[in-house]
C-alpha positions as CSV (number, residue, x, y, z in Angstrom):
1,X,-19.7,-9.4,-37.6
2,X,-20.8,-9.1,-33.9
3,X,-21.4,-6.4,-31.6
4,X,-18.1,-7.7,-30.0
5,X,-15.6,-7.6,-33.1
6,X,-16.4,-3.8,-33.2
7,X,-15.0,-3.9,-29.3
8,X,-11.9,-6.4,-29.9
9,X,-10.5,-4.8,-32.5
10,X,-9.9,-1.2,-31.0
11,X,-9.2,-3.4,-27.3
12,X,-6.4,-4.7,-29.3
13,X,-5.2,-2.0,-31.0
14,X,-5.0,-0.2,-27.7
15,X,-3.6,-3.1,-25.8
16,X,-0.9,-3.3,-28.5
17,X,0.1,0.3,-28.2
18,X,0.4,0.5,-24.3
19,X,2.3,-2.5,-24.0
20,X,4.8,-1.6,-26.6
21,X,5.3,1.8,-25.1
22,X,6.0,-0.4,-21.8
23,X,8.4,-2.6,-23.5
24,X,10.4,0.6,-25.2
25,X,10.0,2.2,-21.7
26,X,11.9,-1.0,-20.2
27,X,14.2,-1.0,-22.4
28,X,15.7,2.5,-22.3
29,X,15.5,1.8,-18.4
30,X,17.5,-1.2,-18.3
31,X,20.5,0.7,-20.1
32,X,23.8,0.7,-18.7
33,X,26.6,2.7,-19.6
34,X,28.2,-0.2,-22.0
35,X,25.3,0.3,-23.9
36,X,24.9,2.4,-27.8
37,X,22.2,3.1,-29.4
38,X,23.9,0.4,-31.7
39,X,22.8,-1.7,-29.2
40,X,20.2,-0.6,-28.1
41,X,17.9,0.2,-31.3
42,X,17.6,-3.6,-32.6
43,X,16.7,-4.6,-28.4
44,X,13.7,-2.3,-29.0
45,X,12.9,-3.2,-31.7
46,X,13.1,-7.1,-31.4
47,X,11.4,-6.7,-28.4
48,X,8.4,-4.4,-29.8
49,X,7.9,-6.8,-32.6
50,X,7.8,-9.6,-30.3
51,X,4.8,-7.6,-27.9
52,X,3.0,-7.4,-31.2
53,X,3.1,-10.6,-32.3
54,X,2.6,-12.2,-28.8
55,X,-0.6,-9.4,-28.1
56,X,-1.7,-10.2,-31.6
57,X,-1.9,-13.9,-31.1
58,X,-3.4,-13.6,-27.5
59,X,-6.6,-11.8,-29.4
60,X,-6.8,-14.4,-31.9
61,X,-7.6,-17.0,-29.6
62,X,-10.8,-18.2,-29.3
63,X,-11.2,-19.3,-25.5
């Protein structure tokens, strides 16, 4: 391991965290009145797991 990998990983990690708390910001501020918490919980959620996944694979590229 580099010097760098111990700066990536907690860069990720952080990056990961803010972004998701954006994406669960944005959704509970794009709610309307038509919308439940039935609705609302798997929007989060699918869209948290997709900021992970999309953060995740950004890091793992090697440019």
């Amino acid at each position: 391991m580099s010097g760098l990998d111990y700066i990536i990983i907690p860069l990720k990690f952080i990056t990961v965290g803010f972004v998701v708390g954006l994406g669960g910001c944005l959704t509970g501020l794009t709610a309307t009145r038509h919308d439940t918490l039935r609705s609302l919980l798997p929007r989060g959620f699918s869209r948290g797991m997709l900021i992970v996944m999309v953060v995740s694979v950004l890091f793992s590229l090697d440019l």
